[in-house]
C-alpha positions in Angstrom: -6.5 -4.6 13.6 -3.6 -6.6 12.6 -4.2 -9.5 10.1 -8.0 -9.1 10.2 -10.9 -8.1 8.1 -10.8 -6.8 4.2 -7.4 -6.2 2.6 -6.1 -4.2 -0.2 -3.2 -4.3 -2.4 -1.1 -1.7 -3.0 1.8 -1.5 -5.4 4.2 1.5 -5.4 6.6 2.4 -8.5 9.5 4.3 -6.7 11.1 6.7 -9.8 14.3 5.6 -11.0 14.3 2.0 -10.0 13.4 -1.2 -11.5 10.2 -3.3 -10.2 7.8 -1.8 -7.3 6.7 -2.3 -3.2 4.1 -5.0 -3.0 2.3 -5.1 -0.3 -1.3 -5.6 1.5 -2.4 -3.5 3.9 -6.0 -3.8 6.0 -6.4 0.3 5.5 -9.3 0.7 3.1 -8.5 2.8 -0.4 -9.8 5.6 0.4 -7.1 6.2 3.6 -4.0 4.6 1.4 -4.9 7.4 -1.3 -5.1 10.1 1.3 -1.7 9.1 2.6 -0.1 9.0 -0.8 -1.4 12.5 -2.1 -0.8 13.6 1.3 3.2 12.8 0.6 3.6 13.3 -2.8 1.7 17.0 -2.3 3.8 18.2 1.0 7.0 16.5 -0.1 7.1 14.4 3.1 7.1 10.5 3.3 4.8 7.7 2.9 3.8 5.4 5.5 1.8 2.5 5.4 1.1 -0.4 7.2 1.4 -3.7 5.8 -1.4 -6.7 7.0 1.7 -8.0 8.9 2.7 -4.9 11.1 5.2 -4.1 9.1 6.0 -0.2 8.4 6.4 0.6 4.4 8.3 4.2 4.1 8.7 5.7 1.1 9.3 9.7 0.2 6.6 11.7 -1.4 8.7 12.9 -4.2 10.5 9.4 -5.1 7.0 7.8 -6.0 6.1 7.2 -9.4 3.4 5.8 -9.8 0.7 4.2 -7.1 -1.8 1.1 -7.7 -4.2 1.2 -5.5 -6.5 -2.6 -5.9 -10.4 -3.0 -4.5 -10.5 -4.3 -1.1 -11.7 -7.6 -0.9 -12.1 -10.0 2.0 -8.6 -12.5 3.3 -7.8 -15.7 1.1 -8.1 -18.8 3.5 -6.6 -21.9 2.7 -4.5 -23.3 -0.1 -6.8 -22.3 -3.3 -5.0 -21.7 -6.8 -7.6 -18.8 -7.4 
């Protein structure tokens, strides 16, 4: 469900480096939390998947910090809001 429905935004502070991943991704809160604690808990890696397709990796322990926003329906159009 590619590009379709409610997003959310998810920013991820990796530890040791300046600035963080940006991205949107059409899985709901709930599942992007799972994933994280899921990575940071066993030691494994993240993965998400962007609104685009795109696979996000990151590993568990290299996370710093993750913002997880409210999932809100797609922007259409060319709004400044």
């Amino acid at each position: 469900m590619v590009g379709k429905g409610p997003c959310v935004e998810v920013k991820i502070g990796i530890r040791d480096i300046p600035g963080a991943v940006v991205l949107e991704s059409d899985q709901s809160p709930d599942e992007v939390a799972a994933a994280v604690e899921k990575a940071v808990e066993g030691g494994g890696m993240l993965r998400l998947t962007d609104d685009k397709g795109r696979l996000v990796v990151v590993p568990g322990p290299m996370i710093g910090y993750v913002e997880i926003g409210a999932q809100v329906g797609r922007r259409v159009g060319f709004g400044t809001g």
